[in-house]
N, C-alpha and C positions, 0 to 999 in steps of 0.2 A: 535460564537467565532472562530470554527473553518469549514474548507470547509467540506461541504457531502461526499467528498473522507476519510474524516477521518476515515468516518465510515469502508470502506473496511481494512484500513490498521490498525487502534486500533482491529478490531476482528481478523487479522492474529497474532498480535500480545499477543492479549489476550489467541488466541490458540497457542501459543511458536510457529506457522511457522514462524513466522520474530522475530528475534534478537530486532530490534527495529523499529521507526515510523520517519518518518520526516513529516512534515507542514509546512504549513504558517499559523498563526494565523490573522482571519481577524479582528478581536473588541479586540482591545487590553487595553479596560479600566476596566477589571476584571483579569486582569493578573495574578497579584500578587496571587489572591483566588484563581485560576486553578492551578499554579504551585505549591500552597501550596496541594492540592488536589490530584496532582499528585505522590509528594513527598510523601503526606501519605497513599499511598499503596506500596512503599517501589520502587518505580518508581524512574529512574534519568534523570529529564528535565534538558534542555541545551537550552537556546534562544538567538538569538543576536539580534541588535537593529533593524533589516529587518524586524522583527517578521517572521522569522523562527523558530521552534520547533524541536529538536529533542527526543524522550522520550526511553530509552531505560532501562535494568536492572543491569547496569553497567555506571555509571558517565564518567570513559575514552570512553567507546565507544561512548558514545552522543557527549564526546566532539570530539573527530577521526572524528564521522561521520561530527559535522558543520565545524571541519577543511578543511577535505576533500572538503565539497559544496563548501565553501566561495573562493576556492582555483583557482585561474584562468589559472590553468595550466590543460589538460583535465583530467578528474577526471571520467566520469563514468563507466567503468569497476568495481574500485575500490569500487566508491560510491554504485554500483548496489550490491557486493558482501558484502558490508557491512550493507545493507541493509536487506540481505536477498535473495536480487535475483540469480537466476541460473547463471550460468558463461557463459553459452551459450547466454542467453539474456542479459547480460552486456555486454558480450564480441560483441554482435550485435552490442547494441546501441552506444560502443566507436566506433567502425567502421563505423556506419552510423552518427552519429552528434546527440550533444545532441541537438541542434537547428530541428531536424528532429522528436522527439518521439510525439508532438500532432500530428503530420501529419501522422507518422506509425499508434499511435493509432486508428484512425480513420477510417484504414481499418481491425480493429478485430472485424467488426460485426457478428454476427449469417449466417447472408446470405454467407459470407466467409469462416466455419468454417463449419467445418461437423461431425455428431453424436457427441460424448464426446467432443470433441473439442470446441462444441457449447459456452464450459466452459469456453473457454478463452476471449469471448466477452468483448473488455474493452470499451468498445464506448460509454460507461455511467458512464464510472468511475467517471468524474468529480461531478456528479450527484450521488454517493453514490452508483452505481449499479454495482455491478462487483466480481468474487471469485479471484480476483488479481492484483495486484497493480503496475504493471512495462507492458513493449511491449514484449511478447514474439518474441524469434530469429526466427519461422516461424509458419505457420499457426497448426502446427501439432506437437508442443513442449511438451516432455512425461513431463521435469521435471516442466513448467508451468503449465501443465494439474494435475502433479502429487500435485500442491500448492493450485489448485481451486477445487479440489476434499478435499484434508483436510477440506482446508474451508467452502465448502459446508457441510461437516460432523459436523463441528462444529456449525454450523449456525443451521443446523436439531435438534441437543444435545440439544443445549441452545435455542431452539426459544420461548418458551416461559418464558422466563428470564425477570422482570423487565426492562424496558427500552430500552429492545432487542427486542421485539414480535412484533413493528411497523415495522422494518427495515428487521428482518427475513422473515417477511408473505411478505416483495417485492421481496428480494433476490429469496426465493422459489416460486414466481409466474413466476419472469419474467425467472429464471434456472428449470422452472418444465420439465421435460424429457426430455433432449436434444437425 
């Protein structure tokens, strides 16, 4: 129903680092039952007919955030910080294009990144693998570092959780020592 990316940005969220989540829902013939599911943990989804998602703890900001996306005036600064993201990497990616962030993303591999940093690898994001959800502004970003560190913390806490122990035991393979 929804992309493998979900999974990094539902557990930053789960751990209060992000405000809230955006998606694209891919199978939209169970809709109805997810959003009812999401709403009863006390969750406020917002989707328009794109099948975009937004799921936050607050009904106005899910609706802020799909106003902002839907909005064709540029928007990511804003969108990044209402998301959750640092100011520094929002503030990057309105100056570089949003038409530009798969391309950035591409170059945060491991091989680019060095000791702790190793952290920031998003090269798998789309693929569910990653402690972070947006392009950090350079290779060596303390407050990106400082969001895949929670996350990783969080991911150690709960890994063996129900439904989490599949997704945890890769995070912590493929993030073991950096």
């Amino acid at each position: 129903m929804v992309p493998p990316s979900f999974k990094v940005d539902s557990c930053q969220f789960l751990a209060g680092i992000k405000p809230a989540v955006r998606t694209r829902i891919k199978n939209r013939s169970n809709i109805k039952i997810f959003l009812q599911s999401i709403s009863s943990l006390g969750w406020c989804p917002v989707h328009d007919k794109s099948g975009f998602l937004v799921i936050s703890k607050n009904k106005e900001l899910s609706r802020m955030i799909m106003e902002v996306d839907q909005s064709s005036l540029p928007h990511a600064m804003i969108l990044g910080r209402l998301l959750g993201y640092p100011e520094c990497c929002s503030s990057f990616i309105e100056h570089s294009g949003e038409d530009e962030i798969d391309k950035l993303a591409e170059e945060y591999t491991r091989t680019n990144l060095k000791d702790h940093y190793s952290l920031l690898d998003i090269s798998l994001y789309l693929k569910g693998i990653a402690l972070i959800s947006h392009v950090p502004c350079s290779y060596e970003c303390k407050p990106s570092l400082d969001i895949a560190q929670q996350t990783l913390s969080f991911v150690k806490e709960y890994k063996k959780a129900t439904g989490f122990a599949g997704w945890a035991s890769l995070i912590a393979e493929y993030f073991s020592d950096p």
